[in-house]
C-alpha positions in Angstrom: -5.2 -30.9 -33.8 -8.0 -33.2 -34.6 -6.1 -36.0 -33.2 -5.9 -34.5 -29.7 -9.4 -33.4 -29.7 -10.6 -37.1 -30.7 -8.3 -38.2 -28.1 -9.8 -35.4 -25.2 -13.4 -36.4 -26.5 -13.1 -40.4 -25.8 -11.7 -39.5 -22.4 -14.7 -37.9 -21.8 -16.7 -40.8 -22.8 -14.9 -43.2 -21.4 -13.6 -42.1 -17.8 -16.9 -39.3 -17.2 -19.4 -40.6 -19.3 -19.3 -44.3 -18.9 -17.1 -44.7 -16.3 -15.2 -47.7 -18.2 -13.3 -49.8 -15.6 -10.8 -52.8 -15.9 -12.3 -56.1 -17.0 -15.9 -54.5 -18.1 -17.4 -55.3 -21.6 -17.5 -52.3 -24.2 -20.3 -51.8 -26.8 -19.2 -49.6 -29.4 -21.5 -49.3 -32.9 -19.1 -47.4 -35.0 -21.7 -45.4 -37.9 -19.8 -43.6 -40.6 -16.4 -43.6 -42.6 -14.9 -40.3 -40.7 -16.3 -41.8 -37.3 -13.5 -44.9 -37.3 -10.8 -42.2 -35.7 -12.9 -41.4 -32.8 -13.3 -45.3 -32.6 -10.1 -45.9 -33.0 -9.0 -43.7 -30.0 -11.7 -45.4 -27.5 -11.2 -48.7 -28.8 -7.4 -48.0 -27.8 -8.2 -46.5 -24.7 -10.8 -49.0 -23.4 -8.1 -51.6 -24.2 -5.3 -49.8 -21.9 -7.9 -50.1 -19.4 -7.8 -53.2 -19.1 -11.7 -53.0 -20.5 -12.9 -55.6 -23.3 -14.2 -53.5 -26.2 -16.7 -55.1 -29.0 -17.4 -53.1 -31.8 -19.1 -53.3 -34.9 -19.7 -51.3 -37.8 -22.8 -49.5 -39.1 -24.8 -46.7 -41.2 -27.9 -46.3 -42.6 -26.7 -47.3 -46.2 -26.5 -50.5 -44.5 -29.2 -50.3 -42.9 -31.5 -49.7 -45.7 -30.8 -52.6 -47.5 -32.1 -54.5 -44.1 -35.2 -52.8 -43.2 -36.4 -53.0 -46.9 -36.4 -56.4 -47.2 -36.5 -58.2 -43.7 -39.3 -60.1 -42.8 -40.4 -60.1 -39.2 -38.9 -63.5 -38.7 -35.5 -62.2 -39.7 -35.8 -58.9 -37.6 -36.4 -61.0 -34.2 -33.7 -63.0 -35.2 -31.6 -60.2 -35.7 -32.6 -59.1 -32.6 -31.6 -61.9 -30.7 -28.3 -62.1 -31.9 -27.8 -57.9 -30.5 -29.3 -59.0 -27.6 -26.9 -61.9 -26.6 -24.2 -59.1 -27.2 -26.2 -56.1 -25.5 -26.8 -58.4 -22.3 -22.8 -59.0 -21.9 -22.1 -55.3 -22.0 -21.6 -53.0 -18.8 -21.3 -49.9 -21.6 -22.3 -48.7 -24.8 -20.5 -45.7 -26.9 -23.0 -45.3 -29.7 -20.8 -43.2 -32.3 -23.1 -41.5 -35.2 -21.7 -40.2 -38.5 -23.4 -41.3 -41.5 -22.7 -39.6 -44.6 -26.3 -39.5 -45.7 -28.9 -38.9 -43.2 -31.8 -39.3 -45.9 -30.8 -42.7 -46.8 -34.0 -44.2 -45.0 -36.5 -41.5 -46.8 -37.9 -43.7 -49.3 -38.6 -47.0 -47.2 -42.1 -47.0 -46.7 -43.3 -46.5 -42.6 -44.3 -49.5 -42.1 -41.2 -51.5 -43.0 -39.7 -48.9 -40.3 -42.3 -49.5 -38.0 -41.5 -53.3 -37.6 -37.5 -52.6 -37.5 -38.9 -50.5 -34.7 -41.3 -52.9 -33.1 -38.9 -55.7 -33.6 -34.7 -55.2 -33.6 -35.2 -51.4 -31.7 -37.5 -50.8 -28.9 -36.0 -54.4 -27.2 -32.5 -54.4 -27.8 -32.0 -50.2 -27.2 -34.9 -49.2 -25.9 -35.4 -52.0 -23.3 -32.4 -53.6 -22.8 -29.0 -50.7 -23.6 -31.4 -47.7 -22.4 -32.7 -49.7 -18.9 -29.6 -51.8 -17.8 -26.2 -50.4 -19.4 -24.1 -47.1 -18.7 -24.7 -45.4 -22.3 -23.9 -42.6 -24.6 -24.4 -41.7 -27.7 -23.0 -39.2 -29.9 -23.1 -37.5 -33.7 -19.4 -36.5 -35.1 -18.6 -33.6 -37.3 -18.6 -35.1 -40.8 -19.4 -33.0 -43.9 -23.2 -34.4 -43.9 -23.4 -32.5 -40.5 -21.7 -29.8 -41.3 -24.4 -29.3 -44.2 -27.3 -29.7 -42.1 -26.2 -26.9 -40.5 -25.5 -24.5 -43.2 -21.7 -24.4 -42.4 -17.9 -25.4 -43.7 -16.8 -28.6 -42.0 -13.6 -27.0 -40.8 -16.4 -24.3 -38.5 -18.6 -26.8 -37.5 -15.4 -29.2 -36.0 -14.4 -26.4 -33.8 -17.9 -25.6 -32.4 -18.4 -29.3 -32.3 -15.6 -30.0 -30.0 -16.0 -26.8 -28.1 -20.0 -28.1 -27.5 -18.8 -31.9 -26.5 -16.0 -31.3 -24.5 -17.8 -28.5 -22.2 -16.9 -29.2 -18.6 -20.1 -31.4 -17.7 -19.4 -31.9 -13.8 -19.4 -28.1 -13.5 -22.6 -28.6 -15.7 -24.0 -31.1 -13.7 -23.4 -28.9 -10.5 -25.3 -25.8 -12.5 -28.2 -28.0 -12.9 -29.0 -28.5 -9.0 -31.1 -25.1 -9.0 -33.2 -26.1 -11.8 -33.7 -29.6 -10.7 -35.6 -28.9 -7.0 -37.3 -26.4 -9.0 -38.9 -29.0 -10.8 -38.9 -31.2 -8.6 -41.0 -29.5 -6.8 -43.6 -28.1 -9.5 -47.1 -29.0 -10.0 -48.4 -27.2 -13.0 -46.7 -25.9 -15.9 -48.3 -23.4 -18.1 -46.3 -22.4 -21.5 -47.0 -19.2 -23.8 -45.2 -18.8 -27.2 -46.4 -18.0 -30.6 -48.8 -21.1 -31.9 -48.5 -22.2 -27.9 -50.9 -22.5 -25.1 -50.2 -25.4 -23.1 -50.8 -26.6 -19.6 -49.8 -29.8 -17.7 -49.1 -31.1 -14.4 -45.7 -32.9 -13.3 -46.5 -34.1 -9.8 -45.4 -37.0 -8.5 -42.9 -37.8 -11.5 -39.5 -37.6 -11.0 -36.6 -35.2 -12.4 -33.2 -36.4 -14.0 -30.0 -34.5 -14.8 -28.7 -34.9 -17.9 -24.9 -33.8 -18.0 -23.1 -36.0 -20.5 -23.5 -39.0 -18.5 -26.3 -40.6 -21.7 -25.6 -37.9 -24.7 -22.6 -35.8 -25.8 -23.5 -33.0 -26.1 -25.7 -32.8 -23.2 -27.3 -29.9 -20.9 -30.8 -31.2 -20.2 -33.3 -31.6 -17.0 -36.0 -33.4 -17.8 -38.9 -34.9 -16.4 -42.4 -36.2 -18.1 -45.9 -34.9 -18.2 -48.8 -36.3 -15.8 -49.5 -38.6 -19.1 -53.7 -37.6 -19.2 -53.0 -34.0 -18.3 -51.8 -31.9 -20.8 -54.5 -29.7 -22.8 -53.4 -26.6 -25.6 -51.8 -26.4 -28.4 -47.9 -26.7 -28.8 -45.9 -25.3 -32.1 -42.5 -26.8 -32.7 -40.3 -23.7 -34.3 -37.6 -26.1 -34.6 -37.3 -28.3 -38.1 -36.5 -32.3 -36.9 -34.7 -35.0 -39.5 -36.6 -37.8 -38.6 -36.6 -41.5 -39.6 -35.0 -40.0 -43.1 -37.8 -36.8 -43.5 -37.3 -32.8 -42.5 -40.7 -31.7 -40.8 -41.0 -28.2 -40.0 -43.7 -26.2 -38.1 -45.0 -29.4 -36.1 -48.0 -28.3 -34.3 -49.9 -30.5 -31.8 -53.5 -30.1 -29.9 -53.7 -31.9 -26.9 -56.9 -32.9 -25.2 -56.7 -35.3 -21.8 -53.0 -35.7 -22.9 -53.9 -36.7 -26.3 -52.9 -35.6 -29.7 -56.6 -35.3 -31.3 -54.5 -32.7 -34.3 -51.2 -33.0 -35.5 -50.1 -30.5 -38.7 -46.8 -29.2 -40.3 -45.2 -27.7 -43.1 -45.3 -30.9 -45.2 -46.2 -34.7 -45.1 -48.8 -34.1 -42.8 -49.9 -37.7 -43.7 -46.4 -39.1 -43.0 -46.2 -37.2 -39.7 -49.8 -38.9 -38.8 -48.8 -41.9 -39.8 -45.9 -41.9 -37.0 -48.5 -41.0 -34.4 -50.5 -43.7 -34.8 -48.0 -46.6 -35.0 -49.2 -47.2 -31.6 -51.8 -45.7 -29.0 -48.5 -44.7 -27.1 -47.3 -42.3 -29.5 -49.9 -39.8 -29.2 -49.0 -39.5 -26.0 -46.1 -37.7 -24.0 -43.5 -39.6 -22.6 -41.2 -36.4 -22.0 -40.4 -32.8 -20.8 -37.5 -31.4 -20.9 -35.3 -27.9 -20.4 -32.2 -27.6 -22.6 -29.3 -25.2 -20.9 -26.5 -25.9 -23.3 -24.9 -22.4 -23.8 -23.2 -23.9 -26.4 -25.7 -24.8 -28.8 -27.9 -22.2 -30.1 -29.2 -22.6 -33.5 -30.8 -26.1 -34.9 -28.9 -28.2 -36.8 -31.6 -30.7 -37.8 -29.7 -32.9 -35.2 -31.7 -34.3 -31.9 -29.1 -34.7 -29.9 -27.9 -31.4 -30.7 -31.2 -29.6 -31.1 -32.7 -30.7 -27.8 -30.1 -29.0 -25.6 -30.2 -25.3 -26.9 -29.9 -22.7 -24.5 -33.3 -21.0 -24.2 -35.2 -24.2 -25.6 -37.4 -27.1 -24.4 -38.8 -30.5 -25.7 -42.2 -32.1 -25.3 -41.8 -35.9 -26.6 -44.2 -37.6 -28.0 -43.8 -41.2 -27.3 -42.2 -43.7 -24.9 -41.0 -42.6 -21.4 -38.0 -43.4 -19.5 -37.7 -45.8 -16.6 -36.4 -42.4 -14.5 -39.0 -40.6 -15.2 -41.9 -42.6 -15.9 -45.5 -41.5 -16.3 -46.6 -44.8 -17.5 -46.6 -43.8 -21.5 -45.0 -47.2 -24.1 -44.5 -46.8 -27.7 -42.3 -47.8 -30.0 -40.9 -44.1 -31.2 -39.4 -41.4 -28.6 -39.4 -37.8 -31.1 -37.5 -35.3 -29.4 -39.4 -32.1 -30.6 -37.9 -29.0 -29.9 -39.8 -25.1 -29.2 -36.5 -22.4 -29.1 -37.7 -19.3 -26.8 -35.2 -17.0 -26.8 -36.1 -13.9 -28.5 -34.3 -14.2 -31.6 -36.9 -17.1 -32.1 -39.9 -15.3 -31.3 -39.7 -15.3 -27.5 -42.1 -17.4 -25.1 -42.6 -17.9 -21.6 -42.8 -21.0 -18.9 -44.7 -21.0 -15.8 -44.3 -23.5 -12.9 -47.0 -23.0 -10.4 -48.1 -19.7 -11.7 -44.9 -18.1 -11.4 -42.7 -17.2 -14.5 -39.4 -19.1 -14.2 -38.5 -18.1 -17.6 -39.3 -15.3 -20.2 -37.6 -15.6 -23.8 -35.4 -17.9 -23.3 -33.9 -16.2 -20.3 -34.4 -17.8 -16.5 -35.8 -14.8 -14.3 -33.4 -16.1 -11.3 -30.0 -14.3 -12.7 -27.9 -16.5 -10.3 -29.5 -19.3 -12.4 -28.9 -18.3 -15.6 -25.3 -17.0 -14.8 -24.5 -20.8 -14.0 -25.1 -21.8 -17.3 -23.4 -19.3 -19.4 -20.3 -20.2 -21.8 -17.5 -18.9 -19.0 -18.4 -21.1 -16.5 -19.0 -24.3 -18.6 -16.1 -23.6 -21.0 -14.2 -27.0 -22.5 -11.0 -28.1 -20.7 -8.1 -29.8 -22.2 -7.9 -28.2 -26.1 -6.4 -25.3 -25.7 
């Protein structure tokens, strides 16, 4: 059963995702053990296209043994060999599955901070982000399954069931909501530990329907980067860079983070913000609509599209939607509305669009419920 759904899944990320054609280059970083049989299926189905897959293998118990020791010398190095290699490529599958998530906890921030600065922000964030057709993906391993309090055999079927959702009928869903923001000034947001404001004129609004991430079931946009004033708390826990923070709360003034607290290493978490002046900024907004994904996982890419949720990013912007904001980090944090969360409400324009994690138009909401957007080809 497995087998068929791999083989269903790199369908999806090859002929909707990335729209892999004869004679294009393939980037595929393989990270994880378990994550070589979905590899294995697009690498063999690239190849019947006629496509010219690289790959390469990768995980952060690799990794560590880099970033601890690399001087900056050998990261730009590093990074110009990627590049070569990222500059060839029409597509890149990113395939995430390492067996220990917390395998980057103990290197010291600033050793990150200049794999960051040097290897990541111009090979992915500059160069695969800007110029290729790109996904990227976690898979159901027993380190995921963990993270989110489950048996591996459970979280495989809700795993397949989230990533092989029918994303054009997703996309289609999403029309409403995009001229909605698109044509919003002023967002207001009420939750508990939230009272936030911003403007969103003149930025523009993308649709994210597995075309960058699987899962997906995001609109986003970004901020007016000076406006935002309030205070935002995350209800969400995020894994990041190797550490859990929970209970992330921000106060913006002008559209900057002047206080940043959690349950935790608040020092750590400050220590993030001001790798660079960018990263006490906002470089994102974002609505997630994924009626498949309810519950955190400690997973972004999973996190950042529940149903009934948003994300306020602080960091660098995309190209798409771009309100001017650079950094070097881009920290999907999540706030989960729905009432089983503690409820909350948006506002565009002074009118409530949605009130605990529920969108007031019902034609709306209807589009995005788990009937209409349920997966094809597993049954």
């Amino acid at each position: 059963m497995k087998d068929k759904r791999n083989e269903v899944l790199a369908h999806q990320l090859l002929d909707y995702s990335t729209r892999l054609t004869k004679g294009e280059v393939l980037y595929v970083e393989i990270k994880g053990k378990e994550t070589l049989e979905l590899g294995k299926e697009i690498i063999r189905l690239a190849t019947e296209k006629g496509a010219i897959p690289f790959w390469f293998y990768n995980d952060e118990s690799l990794l560590r043994q880099w970033i601890g020791k690399a001087t900056e010398a050998q990261h730009k190095k590093q990074a110009e060999l990627h590049m070569e290699l990222m500059t060839r490529a029409d597509a890149y599958i990113g395939l995430r599955g390492s067996d220990n998530p917390f395998d980057l906890a103990d290197i010291p921030q600033d050793k990150i901070d200049l794999w960051n600065t040097a290897f990541y922000k111009p090979v992915h964030l500059e160069e695969r982000v800007k110029r290729t057709r790109w996904v990227v993906l976690r898979y159901p391993n027993n380190a995921m399954a963990q993270l989110a309090e489950t048996s591996q055999e459970a979280f495989e079927d809700f795993y397949f069931d989230v990533c092989c959702a029918d994303y054009a009928k997703m996309s289609k869903a999403m029309d409403a909501l995009y001229a909605l923001i698109n044509t919003t000034n002023k967002v207001e947001i009420k939750a508990p530990g939230t009272d936030l404001s911003f403007s969103l004129k003149g930025i523009p609004v993308i649709k994210c329907d597995g075309l960058r991430n699987i899962p997906d079931g995001e609109v986003y946009t970004a901020p007016v980067r000076d406006s935002i004033n309030g205070t935002i708390t995350y209800n969400t826990p995020s894994l990041y860079q190797g550490t859990v923070y929970n209970n992330i709360s921000f106060t913006f003034e002008n559209g900057k983070i002047i206080k940043a607290t959690c349950a935790g290493d608040v020092e750590k978490l400050n220590k993030i913000l001001d790798g660079d002046e960018g990263a006490r900024y906002v470089g994102e907004f974002a609505i997630g609509v994924n009626p498949f994904v309810l519950h955190p996982m400690k997973d972004t890419l999973f996190d950042e599209k529940i149903a009934g949720s948003f994300h306020l990013t602080p960091g660098q912007c995309y190209d798409e939607a771009d309100n001017g904001n650079q950094s070097n980090i881009h920290w999907d944090l999540v706030q989960i509305q729905r009432a089983d969360y503690g409820g909350g409400e948006i506002w565009f324009d002074g009118k409530l669009i949605r009130k605990d994690g529920i969108f007031t138009d019902a034609k709306m909401e209807k589009s995005f419920s788990k009937e209409n957007l349920k997966p094809k080809g597993l049954d």
